[in-house]
C-alpha positions as CSV (number, residue, x, y, z in Angstrom):
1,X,-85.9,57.1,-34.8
2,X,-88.4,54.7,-36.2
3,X,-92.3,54.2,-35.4
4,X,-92.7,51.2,-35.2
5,X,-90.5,48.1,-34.1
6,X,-91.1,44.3,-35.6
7,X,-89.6,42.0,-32.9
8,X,-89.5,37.8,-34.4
9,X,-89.6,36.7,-30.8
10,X,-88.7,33.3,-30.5
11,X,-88.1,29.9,-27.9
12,X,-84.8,28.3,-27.8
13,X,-84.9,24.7,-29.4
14,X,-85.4,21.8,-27.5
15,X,-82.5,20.7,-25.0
16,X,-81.9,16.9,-23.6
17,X,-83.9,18.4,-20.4
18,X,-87.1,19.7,-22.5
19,X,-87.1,16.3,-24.3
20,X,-87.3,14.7,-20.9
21,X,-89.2,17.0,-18.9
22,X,-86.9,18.2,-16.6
23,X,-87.4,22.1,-15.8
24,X,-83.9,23.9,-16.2
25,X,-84.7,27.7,-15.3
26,X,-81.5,29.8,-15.2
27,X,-79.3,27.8,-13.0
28,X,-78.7,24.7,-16.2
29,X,-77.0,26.2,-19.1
30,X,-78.0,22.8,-21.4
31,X,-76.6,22.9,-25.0
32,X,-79.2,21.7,-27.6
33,X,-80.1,18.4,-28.8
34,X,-80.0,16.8,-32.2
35,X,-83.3,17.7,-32.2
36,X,-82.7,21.6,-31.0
37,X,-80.1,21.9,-33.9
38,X,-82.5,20.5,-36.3
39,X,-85.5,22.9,-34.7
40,X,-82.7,26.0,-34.8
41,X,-82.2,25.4,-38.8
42,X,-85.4,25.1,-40.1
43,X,-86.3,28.8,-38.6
44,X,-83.4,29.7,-40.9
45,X,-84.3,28.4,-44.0
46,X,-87.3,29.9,-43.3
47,X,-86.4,33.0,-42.4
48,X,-82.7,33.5,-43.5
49,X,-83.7,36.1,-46.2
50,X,-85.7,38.7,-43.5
51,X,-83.6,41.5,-43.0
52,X,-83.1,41.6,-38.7
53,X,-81.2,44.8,-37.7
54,X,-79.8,42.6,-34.7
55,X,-80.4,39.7,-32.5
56,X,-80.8,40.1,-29.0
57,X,-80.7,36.7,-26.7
58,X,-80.6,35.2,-23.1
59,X,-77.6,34.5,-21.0
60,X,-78.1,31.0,-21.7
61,X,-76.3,29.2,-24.5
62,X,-79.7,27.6,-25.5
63,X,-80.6,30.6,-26.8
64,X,-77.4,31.4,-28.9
65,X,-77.2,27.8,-30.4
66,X,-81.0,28.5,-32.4
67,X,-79.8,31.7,-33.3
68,X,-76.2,30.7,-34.2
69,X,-76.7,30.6,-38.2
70,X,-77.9,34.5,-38.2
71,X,-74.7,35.0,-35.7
72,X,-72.6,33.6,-38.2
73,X,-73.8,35.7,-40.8
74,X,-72.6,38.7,-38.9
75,X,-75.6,39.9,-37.7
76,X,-74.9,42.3,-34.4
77,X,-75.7,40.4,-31.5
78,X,-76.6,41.6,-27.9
79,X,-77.1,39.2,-24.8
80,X,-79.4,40.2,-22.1
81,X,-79.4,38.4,-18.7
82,X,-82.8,39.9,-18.0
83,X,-84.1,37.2,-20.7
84,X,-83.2,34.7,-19.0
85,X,-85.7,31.3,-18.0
86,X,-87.3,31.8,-14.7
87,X,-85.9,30.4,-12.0
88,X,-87.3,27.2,-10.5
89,X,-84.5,26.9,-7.5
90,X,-84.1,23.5,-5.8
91,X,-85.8,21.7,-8.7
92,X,-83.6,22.9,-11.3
93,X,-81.4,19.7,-13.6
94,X,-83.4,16.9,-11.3
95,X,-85.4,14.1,-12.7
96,X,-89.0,14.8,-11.4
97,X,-90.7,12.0,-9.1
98,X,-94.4,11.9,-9.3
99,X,-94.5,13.7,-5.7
100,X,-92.1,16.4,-8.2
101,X,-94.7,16.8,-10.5
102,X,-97.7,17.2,-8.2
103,X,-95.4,20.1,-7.1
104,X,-95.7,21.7,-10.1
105,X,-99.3,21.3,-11.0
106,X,-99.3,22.8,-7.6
107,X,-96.8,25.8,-8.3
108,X,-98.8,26.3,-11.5
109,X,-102.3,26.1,-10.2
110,X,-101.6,28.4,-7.4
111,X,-100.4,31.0,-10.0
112,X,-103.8,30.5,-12.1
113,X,-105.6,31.4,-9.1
114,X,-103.6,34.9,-8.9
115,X,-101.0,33.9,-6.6
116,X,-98.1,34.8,-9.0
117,X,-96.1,36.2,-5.9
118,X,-95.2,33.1,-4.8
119,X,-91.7,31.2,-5.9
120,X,-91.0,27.9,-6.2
121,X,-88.4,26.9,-3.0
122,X,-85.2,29.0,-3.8
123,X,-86.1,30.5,-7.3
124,X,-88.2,33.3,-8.8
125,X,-92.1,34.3,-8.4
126,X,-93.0,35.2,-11.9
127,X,-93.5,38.8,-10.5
128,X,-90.0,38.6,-9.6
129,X,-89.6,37.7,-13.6
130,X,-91.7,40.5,-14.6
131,X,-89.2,43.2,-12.7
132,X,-86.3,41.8,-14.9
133,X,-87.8,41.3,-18.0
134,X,-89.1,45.1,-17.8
135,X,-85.8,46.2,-17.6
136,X,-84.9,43.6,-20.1
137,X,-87.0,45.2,-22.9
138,X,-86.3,48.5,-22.1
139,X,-82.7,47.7,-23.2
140,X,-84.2,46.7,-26.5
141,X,-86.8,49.5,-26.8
142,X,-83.9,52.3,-26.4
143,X,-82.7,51.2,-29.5
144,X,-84.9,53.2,-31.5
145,X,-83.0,53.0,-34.9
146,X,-83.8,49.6,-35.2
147,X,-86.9,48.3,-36.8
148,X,-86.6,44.8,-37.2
149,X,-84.9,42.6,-34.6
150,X,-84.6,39.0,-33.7
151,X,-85.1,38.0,-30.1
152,X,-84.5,34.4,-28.6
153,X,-85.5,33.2,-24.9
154,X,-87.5,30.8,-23.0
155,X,-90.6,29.3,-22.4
156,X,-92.1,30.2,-18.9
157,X,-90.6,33.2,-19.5
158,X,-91.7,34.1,-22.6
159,X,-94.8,33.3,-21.1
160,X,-94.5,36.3,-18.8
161,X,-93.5,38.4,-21.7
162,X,-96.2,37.8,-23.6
163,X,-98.9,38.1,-20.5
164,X,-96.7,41.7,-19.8
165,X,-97.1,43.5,-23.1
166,X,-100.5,42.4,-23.7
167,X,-101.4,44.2,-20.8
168,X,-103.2,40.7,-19.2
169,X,-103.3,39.5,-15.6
170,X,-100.1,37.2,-14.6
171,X,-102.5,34.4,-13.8
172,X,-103.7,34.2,-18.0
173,X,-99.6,33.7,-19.0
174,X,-100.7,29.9,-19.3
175,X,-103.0,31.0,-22.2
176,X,-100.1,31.5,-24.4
177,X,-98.6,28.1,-25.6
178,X,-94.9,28.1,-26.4
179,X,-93.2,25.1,-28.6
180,X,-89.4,25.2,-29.2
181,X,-88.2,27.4,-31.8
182,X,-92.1,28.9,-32.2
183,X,-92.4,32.2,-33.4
184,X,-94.1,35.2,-31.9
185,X,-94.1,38.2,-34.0
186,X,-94.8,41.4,-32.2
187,X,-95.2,45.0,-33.7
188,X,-94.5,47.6,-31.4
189,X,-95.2,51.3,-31.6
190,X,-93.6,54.1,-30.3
191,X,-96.3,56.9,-30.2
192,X,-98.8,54.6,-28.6
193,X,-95.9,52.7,-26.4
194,X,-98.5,49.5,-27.2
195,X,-97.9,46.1,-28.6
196,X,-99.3,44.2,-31.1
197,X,-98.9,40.3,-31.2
198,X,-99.5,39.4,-35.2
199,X,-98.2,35.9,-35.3
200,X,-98.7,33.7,-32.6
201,X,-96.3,29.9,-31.8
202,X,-95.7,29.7,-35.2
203,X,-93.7,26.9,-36.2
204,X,-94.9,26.7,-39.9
205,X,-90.8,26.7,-40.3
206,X,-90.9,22.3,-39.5
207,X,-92.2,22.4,-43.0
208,X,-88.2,22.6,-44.1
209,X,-88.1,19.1,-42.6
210,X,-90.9,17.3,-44.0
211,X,-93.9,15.6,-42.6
212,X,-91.3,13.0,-40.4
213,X,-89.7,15.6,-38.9
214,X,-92.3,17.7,-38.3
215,X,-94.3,15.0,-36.4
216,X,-90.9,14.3,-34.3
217,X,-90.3,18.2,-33.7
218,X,-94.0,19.5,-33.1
219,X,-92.9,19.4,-29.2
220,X,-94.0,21.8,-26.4
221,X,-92.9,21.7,-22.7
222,X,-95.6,22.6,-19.8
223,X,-93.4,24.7,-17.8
């Protein structure tokens, strides 16, 4: 058994619907973009040479296309449903009106004020989230042999994550920005069963792109 775990927690790159700010959730599987693919290989130049025990992603093939490099270098790989994006029901794949997006400052207003119990119309509450992304990391925890892992999933619910382990109020998850392919590295201890978040939305990894590409890349979606 190890002490202490070092989880490289990362988002998925950007998809078609990021770059056009439609929310996906669970229900739209979306391959990446150009962009995504581009995103997804300058985190492995970067960090191609770290030694990860095994990567653990989503369901969602987003998630296995930025990792796909360290997949095909044999690392072990585990998917876990319970990583997967919240789910935002009916508006799920549609192009958002302006009466769409005064829905969501809505949603997300109402859960800053504390009212993170409520779901968007046939999807998830983010306490709903927090139920399955606690069992979710418990898979990963178990695995006590392993002291360096790779972990890719989503935004909002990364979001959640992050507001989980930190031991934070639902309402502050807004407080931690997420761009594609950023990089949240997390230490966690055994003894103390406590978290520590070292690096936060790193994406120092556009550098592999140059100044271009990192001014096209630098992208971050609300939701």
């Amino acid at each position: 058994m190890v002490f202490k775990k070092e989880i490289y927690l990362i988002r998925h790159g950007e998809t078609e619907y990021n770059k056009r700010g439609i929310v996906q959730g669970s229900g739209i599987d979306a391959d990446l973009n150009e962009t995504g693919l581009l995103q997804a290989d300058a985190f492995y130049q970067k960090y191609k040479s770290v030694p990860f025990q095994k990567v653990y992603t989503s369901a969602l093939v987003r998630t296995h296309q930025t990792v796909k490099s360290f997949l095909d270098a044999d690392l072990p790989h585990e998917i876990i449903p319970e990583l997967n994006e919240i789910s935002w029901g009916i508006k799920e794949g549609i192009e958002p009106t302006d009466e769409d997006n005064d829905y969501y400052a809505y949603i997300l207003k109402k859960w800053q004020d504390g009212e993170t119990h409520l779901p968007v119309e046939g999807g998830e509450s983010p306490e709903e989230v927090v139920k399955r992304l606690t069992i979710g990391l418990e898979k990963i925890l178990k695995n006590d042999d392993e002291s360096l892992i790779l972990v890719a999933m989503h935004g909002r619910a990364m979001r959640i994550l992050l507001t989980m382990i930190s031991k934070k109020p639902l309402s502050e998850m807004d407080t931690f920005p997420h761009q594609n392919t950023c990089l949240y590295k997390l230490v966690y201890d055994y003894e103390t069963k406590n978290f520590e978040i070292e690096i936060s939305n790193d994406t120092s990894h556009f550098e592999f792109l140059g100044k271009t590409a990192d001014e096209e890349l630098n992208l971050s979606a609300n939701f």
